[in-house]
Every structure is written in structure tokens, then in C-alpha cells.
MILUMRO-669584 format. One record per atom (N, C-alpha, C, CB): residue in one letter; y, z, x. Coordinates in steps of 0.1 Angstrom, whole numbers, plus 5000, padded with zeros to 4 digits. Atoms other than C-alpha are relative to their C-alpha. Glycine has a CB too. Layout:
aYZX
...
! end
This chain:
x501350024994
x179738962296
x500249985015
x499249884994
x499850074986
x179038962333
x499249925004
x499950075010
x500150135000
x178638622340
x499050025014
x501549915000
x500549994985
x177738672375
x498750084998
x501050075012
x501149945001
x175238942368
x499049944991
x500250114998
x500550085011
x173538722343
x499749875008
x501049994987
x500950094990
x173038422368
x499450055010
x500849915006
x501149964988
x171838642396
x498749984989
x500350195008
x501649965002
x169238742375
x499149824990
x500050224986
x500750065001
x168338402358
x499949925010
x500049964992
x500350104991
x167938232392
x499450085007
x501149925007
x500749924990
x166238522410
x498449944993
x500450195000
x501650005005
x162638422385
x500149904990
x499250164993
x500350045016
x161538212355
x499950114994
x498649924996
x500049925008
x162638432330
x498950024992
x500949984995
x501549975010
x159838342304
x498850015008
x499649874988
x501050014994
x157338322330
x499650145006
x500149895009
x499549844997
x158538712340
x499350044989
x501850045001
x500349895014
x158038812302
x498749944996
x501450004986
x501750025005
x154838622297
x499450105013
x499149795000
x501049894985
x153338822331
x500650164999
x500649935020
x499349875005
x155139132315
x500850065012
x498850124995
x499249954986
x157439202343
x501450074995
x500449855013
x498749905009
x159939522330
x500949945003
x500350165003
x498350044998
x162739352346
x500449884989
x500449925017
x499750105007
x162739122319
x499549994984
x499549895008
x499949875008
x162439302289
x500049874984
x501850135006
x499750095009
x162239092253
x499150054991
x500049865003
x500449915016
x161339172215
x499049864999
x501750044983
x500650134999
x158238912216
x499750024982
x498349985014
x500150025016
x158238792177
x498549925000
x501649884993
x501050055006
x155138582180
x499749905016
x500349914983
x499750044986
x153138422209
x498049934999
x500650185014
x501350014998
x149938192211
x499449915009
x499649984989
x499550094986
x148237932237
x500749955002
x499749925005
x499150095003
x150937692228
x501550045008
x499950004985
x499150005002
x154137892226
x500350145001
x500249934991
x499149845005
x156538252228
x500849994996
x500550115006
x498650035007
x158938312206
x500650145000
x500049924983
x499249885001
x161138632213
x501650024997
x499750055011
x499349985000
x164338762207
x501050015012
x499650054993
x499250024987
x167538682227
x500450135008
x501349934996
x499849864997
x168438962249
x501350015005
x499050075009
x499150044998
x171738802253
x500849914987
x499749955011
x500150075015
x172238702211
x501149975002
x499750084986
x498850045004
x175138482204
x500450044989
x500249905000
x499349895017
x174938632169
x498550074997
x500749864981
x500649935002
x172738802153
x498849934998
x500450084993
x501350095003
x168738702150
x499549885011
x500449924985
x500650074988
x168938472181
x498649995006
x500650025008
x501549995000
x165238372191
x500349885008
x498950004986
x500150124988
x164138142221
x498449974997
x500550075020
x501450014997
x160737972220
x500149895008
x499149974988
x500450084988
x159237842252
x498849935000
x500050065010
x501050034997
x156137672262
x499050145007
x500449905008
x500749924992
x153337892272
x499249995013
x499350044993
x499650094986
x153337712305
x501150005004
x499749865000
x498350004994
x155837662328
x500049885000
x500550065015
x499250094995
x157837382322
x501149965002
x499849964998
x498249985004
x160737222329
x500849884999
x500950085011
x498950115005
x161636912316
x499149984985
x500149845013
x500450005014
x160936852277
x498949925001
x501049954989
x500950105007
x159736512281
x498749975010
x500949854996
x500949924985
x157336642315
x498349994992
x500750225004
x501549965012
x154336742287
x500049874994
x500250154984
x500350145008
x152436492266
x500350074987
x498249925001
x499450045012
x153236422231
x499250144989
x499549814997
x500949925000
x150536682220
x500450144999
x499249995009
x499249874998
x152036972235
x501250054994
x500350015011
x499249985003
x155136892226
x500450034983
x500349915006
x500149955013
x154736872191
x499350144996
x499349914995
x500849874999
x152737222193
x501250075003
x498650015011
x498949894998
x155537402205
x501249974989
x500650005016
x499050015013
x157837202176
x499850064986
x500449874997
x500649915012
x155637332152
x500250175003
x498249964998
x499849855003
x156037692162
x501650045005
x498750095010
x498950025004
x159737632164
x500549964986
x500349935007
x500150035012
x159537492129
x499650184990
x498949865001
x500449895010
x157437812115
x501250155008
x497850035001
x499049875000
x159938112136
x501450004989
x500750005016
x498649995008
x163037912120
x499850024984
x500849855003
x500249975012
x161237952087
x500050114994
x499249964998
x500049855003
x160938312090
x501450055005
x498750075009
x498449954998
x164438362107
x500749994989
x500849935010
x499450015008
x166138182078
x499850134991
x499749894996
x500649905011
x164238442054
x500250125002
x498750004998
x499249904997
x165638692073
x500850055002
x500150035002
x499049974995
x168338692086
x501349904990
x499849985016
x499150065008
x171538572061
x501149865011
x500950154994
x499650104986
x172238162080
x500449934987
x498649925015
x499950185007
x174037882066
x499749885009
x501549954997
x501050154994
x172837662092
x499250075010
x501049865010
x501249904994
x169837742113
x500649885017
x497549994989
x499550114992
x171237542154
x498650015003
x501550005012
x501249984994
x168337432172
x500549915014
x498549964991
x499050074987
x169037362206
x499050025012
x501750115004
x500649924988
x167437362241
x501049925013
x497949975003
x499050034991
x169737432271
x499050095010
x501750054997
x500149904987
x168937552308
x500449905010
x498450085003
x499350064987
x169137392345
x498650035008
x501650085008
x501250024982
x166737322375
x500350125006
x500549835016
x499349864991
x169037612390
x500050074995
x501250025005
x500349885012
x168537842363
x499549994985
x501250054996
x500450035017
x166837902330
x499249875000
x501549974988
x500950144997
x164237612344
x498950014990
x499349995016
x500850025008
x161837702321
x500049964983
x499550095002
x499650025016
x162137492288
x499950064989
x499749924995
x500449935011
x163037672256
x501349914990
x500150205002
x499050045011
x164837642224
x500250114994
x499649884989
x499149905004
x167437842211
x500149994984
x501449995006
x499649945019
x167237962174
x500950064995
x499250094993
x498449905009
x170838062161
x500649974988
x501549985008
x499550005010
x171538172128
x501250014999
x499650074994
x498749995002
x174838072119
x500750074989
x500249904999
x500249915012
x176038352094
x500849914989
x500750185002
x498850055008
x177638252063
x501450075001
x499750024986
x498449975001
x181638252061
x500449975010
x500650134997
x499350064993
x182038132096
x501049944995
x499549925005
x498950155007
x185337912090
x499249875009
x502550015006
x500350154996
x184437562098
x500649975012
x500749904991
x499649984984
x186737562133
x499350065011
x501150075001
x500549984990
x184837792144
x498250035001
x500950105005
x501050045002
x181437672138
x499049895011
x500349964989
x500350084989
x179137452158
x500449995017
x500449904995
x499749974986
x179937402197
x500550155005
x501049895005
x499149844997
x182537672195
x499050144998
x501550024985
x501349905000
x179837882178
x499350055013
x498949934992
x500449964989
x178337882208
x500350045015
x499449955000
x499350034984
x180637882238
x500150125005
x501749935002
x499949884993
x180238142265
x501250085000
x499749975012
x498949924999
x183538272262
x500050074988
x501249925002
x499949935013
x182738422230
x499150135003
x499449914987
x500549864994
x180138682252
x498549974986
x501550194999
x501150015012
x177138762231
x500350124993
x498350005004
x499949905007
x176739022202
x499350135005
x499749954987
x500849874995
x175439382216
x499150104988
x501250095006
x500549995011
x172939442189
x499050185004
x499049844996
x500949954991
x171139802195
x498349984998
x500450135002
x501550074997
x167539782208
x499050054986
x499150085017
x500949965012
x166039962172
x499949914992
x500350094993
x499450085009
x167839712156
x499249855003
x501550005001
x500250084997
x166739412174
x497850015000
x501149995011
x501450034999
x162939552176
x499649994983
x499150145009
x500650005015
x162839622138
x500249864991
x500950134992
x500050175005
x164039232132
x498749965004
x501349875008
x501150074997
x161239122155
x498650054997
x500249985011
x501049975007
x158739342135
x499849934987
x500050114998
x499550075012
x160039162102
x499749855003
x501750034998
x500250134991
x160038832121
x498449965001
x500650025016
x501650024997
x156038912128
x499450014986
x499250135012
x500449985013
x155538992096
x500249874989
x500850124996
x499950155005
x156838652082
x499149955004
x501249915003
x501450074994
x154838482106
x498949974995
x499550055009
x501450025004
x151938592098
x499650024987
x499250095006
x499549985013
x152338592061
x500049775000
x501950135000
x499650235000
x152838122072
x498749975000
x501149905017
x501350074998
x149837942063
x500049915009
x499449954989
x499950094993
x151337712090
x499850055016
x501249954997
x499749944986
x151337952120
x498550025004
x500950155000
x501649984997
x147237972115
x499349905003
x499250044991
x500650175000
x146537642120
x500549945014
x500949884985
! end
């Protein structure tokens, strides 16, 4: 992965704030998206099925929002990971939110299916460490999950509510 080309571009914009205002340079398989919350596909997957959901606002500290909001976006973190599991073959589902004031400022959380048969060494943290690059999934592949993905969704008596 080029590392460098991959921080230019998340410190040149808010990424999600790019792909909520549809701006081509920033390009993503949107799985589901309502006042609350987007939840699209990574375009940088640590494995396969990776999914980020943000706020549908810009923000950029978790605990920044009231209690309200916050829970509103854990619920539609709750119903993607329900539909990822069901799709994509995970023994653990990570849920994570990483970024920086200096990049990736806009808060999200990272949905990574962990496949079965990992070995156990190299599971958890390691699972995720940049030196592992991400998986290069192609783009048919990655839109036809996040049709499958919409299709769960909306199929959740929780995602209507």
C-alpha cells in the first residue's frame, strides 16, 4: 500500500463528508444511509466485507454529540454488523473507531469480519496492523456485497425504526 498516497489524500478533505456531498474523488459502495448515519464499504478492506459507519454530520470526537445521537449511530452499527455477519463467513465481528484531528477527523467505526481459521497469533491487533496492507477486492465484487448488505438491511425490522 502507498502509505504516503493514502495520507495525502485523507488530510487533503473529510473523507465521509466528500462521499456524503458525492465528490468522485472519494468513491465508496454506500451499504445504507439515513439522517443519523452512512455505512459503506472500505475502499481500503483489511479483509474482506470491511464497512465504516459515520455520523451523518461532521464529527470529530465520539463523546462531542449528546447521548441521543450517539446511541443512533450505535444502533445502525449494531443493525450493518447484523447483516455483515449474515454475510460474509466471521468468527468475530471487531468493532473499532480509529482516526486523528490530522486525518480521518471525521468519526467512524470500522466493521471487520474476522474470517474463520485465522490462527489465534494472528488475530486481533495483528489482524489489523498496517503492515499487513489491505485486501484488493475487485469493484464488482465489492458492489455486489454492498447490494446483499442493502438487501439485509432492509429485510431488519430494526433499521425502520
Amino acid at each position: 500500500m502507498d502509505w504516503e498516497a493514502y495520507q495525502r489524500l485523507m488530510r487533503r478533505a473529510c473523507f465521509v463528508c466528500e462521499l456524503l456531498a458525492g465528490n468522485p474523488d472519494y468513491p465508496h459502495h454506500v451499504v445504507y444511509r439515513d439522517r443519523t448515519a452512512v455505512t459503506f464499504l472500505s475502499r481500503f478492506p483489511w479483509w474482506p466485507g470491511h464497512l465504516l459507519v459515520a455520523p451523518a454530520t461532521h464529527v470529530e470526537d465520539v463523546v462531542a454529540v449528546d447521548v441521543a445521537q450517539y446511541l443512533a449511530v450505535q444502533r445502525v452499527v449494531h443493525i450493518a454488523g447484523r447483516a455483515l455477519v449474515a454475510e460474509v463467513d466471521t468468527e468475530r465481528l471487531y468493532v473499532l473507531s480509529l482516526g486523528s484531528r490530522q486525518g480521518n477527523r471525521h468519526v467512524h467505526w470500522h466493521l471487520v469480519p474476522l474470517p474463520p481459521g485465522v490462527p489465534y497469533e494472528q488475530q486481533q491487533v495483528t489482524a489489523l496492523a498496517p503492515e499487513r496492507g489491505y485486501v484488493d477486492i475487485p469493484d464488482q465484487a465489492q458492489a455486489d456485497l454492498a447490494t446483499r448488505l442493502r438487501a439485509r438491511i432492509a429485510m431488519d425490522p430494526a433499521a425502520g425504526s
